[in-house]
C-alpha positions in Angstrom: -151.3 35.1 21.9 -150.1 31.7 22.9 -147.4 30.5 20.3 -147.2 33.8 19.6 -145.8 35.9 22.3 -146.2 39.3 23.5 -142.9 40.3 20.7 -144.4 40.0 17.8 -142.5 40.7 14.7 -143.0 37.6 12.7 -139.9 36.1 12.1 -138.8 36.6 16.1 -142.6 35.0 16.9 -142.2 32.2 15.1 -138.7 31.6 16.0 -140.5 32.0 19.7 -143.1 29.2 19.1 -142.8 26.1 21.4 -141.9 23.1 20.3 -142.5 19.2 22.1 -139.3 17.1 21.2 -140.7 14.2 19.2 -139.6 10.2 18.9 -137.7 10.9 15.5 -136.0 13.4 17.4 -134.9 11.6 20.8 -134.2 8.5 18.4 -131.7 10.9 16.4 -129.9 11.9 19.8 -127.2 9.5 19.3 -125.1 11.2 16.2 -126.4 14.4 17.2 -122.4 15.2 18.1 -121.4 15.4 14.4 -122.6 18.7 14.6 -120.3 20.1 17.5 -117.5 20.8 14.7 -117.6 22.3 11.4 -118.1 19.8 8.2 -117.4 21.6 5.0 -115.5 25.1 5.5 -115.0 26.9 2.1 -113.7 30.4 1.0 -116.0 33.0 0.0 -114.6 36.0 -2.2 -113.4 38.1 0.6 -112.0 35.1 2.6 -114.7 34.7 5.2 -115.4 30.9 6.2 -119.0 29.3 5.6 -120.1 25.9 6.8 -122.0 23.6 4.7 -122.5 19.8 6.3 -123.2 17.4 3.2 -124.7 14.2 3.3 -125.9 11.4 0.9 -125.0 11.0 -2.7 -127.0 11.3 -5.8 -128.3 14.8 -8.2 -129.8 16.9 -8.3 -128.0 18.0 -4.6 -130.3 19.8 -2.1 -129.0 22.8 -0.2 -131.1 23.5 3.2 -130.7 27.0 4.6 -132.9 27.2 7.9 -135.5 30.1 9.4 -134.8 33.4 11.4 -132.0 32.5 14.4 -131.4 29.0 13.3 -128.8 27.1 11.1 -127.8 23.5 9.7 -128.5 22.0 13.4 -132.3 22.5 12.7 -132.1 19.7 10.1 -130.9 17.4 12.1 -134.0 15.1 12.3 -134.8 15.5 8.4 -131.4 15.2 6.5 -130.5 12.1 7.5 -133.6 10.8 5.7 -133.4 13.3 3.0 -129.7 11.7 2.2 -131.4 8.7 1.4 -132.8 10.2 -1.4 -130.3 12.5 -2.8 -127.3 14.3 -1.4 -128.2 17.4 1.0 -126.1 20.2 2.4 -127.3 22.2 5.3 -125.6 25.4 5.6 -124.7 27.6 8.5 -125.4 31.5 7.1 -123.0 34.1 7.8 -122.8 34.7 11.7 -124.1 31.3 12.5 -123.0 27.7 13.6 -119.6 27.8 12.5 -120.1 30.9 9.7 -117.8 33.1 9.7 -119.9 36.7 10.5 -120.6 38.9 7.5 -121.0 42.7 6.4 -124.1 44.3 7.4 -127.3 44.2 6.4 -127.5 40.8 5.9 -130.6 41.2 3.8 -131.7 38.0 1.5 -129.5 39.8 -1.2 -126.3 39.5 0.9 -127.3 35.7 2.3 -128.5 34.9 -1.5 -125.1 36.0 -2.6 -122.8 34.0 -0.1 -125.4 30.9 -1.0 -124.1 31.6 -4.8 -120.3 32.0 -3.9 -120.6 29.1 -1.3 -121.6 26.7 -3.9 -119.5 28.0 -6.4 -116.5 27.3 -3.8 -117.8 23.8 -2.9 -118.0 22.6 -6.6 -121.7 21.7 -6.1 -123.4 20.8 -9.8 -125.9 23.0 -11.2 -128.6 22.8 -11.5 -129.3 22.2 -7.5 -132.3 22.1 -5.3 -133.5 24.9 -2.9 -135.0 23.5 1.3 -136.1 26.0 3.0 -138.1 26.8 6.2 -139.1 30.7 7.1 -136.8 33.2 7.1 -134.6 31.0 4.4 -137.3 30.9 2.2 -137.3 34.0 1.5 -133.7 34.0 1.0 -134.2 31.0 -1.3 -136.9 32.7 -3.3 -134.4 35.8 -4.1 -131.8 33.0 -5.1 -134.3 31.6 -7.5 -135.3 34.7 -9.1 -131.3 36.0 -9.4 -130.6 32.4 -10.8 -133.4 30.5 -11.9 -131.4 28.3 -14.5 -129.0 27.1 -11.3 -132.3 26.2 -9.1 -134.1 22.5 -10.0 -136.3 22.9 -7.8 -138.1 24.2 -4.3 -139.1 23.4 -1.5 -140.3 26.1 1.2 -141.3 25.3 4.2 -143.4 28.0 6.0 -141.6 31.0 4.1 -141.0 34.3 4.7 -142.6 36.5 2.1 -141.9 40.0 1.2 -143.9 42.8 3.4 -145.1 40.5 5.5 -145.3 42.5 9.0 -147.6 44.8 7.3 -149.5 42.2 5.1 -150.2 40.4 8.6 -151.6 44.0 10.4 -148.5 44.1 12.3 -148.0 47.3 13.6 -144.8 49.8 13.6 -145.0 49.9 17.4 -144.5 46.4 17.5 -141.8 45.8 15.5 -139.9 48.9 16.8 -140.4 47.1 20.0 -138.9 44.0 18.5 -135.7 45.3 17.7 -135.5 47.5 21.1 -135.5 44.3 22.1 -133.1 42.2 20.1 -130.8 45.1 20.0 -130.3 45.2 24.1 -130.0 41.2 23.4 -126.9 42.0 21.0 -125.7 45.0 23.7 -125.6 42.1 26.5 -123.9 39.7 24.5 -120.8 41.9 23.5 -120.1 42.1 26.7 -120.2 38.0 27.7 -122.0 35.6 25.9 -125.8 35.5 26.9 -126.5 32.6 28.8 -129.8 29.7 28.6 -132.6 31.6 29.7 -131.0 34.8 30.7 -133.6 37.2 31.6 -132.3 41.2 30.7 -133.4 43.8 33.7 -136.8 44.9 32.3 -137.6 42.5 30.0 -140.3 39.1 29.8 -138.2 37.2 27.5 -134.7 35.5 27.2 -132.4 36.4 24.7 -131.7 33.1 24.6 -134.3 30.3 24.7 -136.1 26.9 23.5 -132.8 24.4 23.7 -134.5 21.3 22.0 -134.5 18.2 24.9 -133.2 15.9 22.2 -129.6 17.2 22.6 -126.7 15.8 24.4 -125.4 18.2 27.2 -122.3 18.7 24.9 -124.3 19.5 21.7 -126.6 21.5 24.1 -123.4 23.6 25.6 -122.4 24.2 21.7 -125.6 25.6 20.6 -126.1 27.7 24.1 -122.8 29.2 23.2 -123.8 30.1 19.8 -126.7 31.9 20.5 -125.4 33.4 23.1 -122.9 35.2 21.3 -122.6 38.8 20.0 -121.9 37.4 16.3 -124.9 35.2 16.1 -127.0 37.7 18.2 -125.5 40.7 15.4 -127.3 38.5 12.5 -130.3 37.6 13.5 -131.1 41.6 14.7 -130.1 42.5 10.8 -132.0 40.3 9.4 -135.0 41.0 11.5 -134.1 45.0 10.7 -133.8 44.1 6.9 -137.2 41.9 6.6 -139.6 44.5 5.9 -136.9 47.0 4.4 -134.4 46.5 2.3 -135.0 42.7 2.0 -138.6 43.4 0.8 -137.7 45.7 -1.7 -134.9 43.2 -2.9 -137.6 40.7 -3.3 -140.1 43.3 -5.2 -137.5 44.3 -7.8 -135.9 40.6 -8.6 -139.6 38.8 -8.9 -140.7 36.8 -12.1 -142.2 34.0 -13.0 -140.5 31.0 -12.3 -141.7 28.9 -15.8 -142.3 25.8 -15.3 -139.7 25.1 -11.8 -140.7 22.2 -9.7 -141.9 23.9 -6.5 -143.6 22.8 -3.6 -144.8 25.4 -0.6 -145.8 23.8 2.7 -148.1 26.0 5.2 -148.6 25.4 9.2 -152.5 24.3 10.2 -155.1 26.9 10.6 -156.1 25.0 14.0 -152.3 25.9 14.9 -152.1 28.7 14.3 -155.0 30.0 16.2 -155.0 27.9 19.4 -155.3 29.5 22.7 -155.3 33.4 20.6 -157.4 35.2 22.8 -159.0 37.1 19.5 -159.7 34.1 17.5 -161.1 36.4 14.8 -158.1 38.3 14.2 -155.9 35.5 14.4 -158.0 33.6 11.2 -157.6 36.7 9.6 -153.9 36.6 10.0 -153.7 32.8 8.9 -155.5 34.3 6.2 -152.9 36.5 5.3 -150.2 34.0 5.4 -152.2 31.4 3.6 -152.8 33.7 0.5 -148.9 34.8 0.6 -148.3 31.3 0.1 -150.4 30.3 -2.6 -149.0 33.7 -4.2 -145.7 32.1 -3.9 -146.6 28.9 -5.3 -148.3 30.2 -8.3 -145.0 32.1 -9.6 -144.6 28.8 -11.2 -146.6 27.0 -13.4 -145.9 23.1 -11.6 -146.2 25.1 -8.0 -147.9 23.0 -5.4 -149.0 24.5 -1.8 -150.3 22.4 0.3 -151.4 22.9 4.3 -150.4 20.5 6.8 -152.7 19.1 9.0 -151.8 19.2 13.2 -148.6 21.2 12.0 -147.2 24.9 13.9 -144.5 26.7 12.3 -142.3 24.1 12.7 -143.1 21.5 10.0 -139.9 20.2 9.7 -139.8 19.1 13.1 -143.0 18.5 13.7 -144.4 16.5 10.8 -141.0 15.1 9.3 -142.5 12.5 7.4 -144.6 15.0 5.4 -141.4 17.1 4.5 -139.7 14.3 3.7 -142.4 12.7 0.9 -142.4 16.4 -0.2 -138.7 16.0 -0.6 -139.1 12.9 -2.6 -141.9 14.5 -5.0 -139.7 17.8 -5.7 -136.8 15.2 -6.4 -138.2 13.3 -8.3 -140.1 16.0 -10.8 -136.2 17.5 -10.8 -135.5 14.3 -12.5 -137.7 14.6 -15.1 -136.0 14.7 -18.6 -139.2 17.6 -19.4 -137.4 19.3 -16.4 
C-alpha cells in the first residue's frame, strides 16, 4: 500500500501517511517556537501535570485533542485561525508534549477522563466545543456520550471509530505484528531516547519518523526528543493495544443518541485513499468501510453533517486547512444558536 505501509494497524498507518509541507504551513514557521515550552499546566486529581495551549477569546471555547502519536503541535497551522473565531485550547494527552505520563491503559475512558478533570482544573465554561482528528475522535466521541450536556458541539476530523481494525478486514496477524513492533520501539527508547529515523536491527520502519519541514531546527530538536522518548513511545503502544479492546468496548457500552448536538464529521478522498494500492478493489472496499463508520457517527445526531473532502489524505487538517476551518465556523456558529 502506498500511504499505507507494510504496518498496518490503522491508527499506526495513518499516523504513517506522508505528508507535503504546505504554504500555510512554511508561512506559520515563524511563531512555531511558542510551542518549545509548556502554555497552560494544570493539576489533575492525582497531581499529574497536563498541558493545554489556549488561544483566542470568545464562547463557546473549543478544545482540540489530536490523532494517534500526536499532540497540541499538530494544530499549529489551524488554531491560529480558529482563535479568530472563538477561543481554542489544544491539549497535550497524558504522555505527550509536555503531559505528564499517566496510568495504563490509556484507553478513550482514561484520556476522556483527564479531558473532564483538565477542564474542570482550567475553569473552562461549559458547555465547550469538541476538534478532533483520528485517534481523538474517538476519545471525543466517549467524552460526548459520558457528558453530553458539557459538549456544544463536534467536530471530528477523520475519527477513529469503535472496532475499526476488524470493520476494515484487518487481520489479527497484522495487528499483533503492529505492537511487536511498537513494543521493541518502547524497549529501545528506555534505554536512550530513539533518535530521527532510527532504524531497529530487523525492522523496515523508524520508530521515529515524518518531522514536518516547516519547523525550526529548535522546534524540530523538541518534537524529535519527544517522540523519541520511553513516556511518549509508552502511550501511543497503549493506546494502539486499547483501540480494538478495551477502548471499543468503552465506546459500545456509553453510545446514545446525541439529540439534537451540532456535529460535523469530515472524511479523507476516496482518490486518497486508494492511490498507488496495488489491490485497488480491496482498498475501495476499505474506504468503504470507513466511509459508512462515519456517516454512522454523524447520524447519532439529528443536526449531524459528514461531509468528504475532495484531494484530502488522512490529514485534513493539514492538508486542506481552509476546509477545517469553514467547518470550524459552521459548528460555531450553530453552538450559538439560542435553539442550541
Amino acid at each position: 500500500m502506498k500511504h499505507r505501509p507494510a504496518i498496518t494497524a490503522i491508527c499506526l498507518i495513518l499516523a504513517l501517511s506522508g505528508h507535503a509541507t504546505s504554504a500555510a504551513e512554511r508561512d506559520a514557521a515563524n511563531a512555531l517556537d511558542v510551542y518549545l515550552k509548556p502554555q497552560t499546566l494544570v493539576r489533575l486529581p492525582d497531581g499529574r501535570k497536563y498541558n493545554m495551549f489556549c488561544s483566542g477569546k470568545g464562547s463557546p471555547v473549543a478544545i482540540l485533542d489530536a490523532g494517534h502519536r500526536a499532540w497540541s503541535t499538530d494544530f499549529r497551522v489551524i488554531q491560529p485561525e480558529l482563535a479568530k473565531i472563538t477561543r481554542v485550547c489544544a491539549v497535550d494527552r497524558a504522555g505527550y508534549g509536555f503531559s505528564d505520563p499517566g496510568p495504563l491503559p490509556r484507553d478513550v475512558l482514561a484520556e476522556a477522563k483527564d479531558l473532564h478533570d483538565a477542564v474542570a482544573a482550567a475553569g473552562i465554561p461549559k458547555p465547550f466545543l469538541l476538534v478532533a482528528h483520528s485517534w481523538g475522535g474517538a476519545i471525543d466521541q466517549e467524552y460526548a456520550f459520558l457528558h453530553p450536556k458539557d459538549v456544544a458541539g463536534m467536530l471530528l476530523i477523520e475519527p477513529a471509530f469503535e472496532h475499526a481494525h476488524e470493520r476494515l478486514g484487518i487481520s489479527a496477524k497484522e495487528l499483533t505484528e503492529v505492537e511487536r513492533f511498537m513494543a521493541k520501539c518502547l524497549d529501545r527508547a528506555r534505554i536512550s531516547p530513539l533518535k530521527l529515523d532510527e532504524v531497529l536491527p530487523g525492522e523496515e520502519h523508524p520508530c521515529v519518523y515524518d518531522i514536518a519541514h516547516d519547523w525550526s531546527q529548535s522546534m524540530a530538536d523538541k518534537i524529535v526528543a519527544d517522540l523519541g522518548r520511553a513516556a511518549t513511545q509508552e502511550a501511543a503502544l497503549s493506546e494502539q493495544q486499547s483501540f480494538d479492546g478495551t477502548s471499543s468496548d468503552e465506546l459500545d457500552k456509553a453510545k446514545h443518541t446525541l439529540g439534537k448536538m451540532p456535529l460535523i464529521v469530515l472524511t479523507e478522498d476516496e482518490a486518497k485513499w486508494i492511490d498507488g494500492e496495488p489491490d485497488q478493489d480491496a482498498a475501495r472496499t476499505q474506504y468503504a468501510a470507513w466511509f459508512k463508520a462515519h456517516e454512522e457517527i454523524a447520524h447519532e445526531s439529528t443536526q449531524g453533517v459528514h461531509k468528504t473532502v475532495e484531494g484530502a489524505g488522512h490529514r485534513i487538517h493539514r492538508e486542506k486547512p481552509d476546509v477545517v476551518i469553514e467547518a470550524f465556523r459552521q459548528l460555531v456558529e450553530a453552538a450559538r444558536r439560542p435553539s442550541n
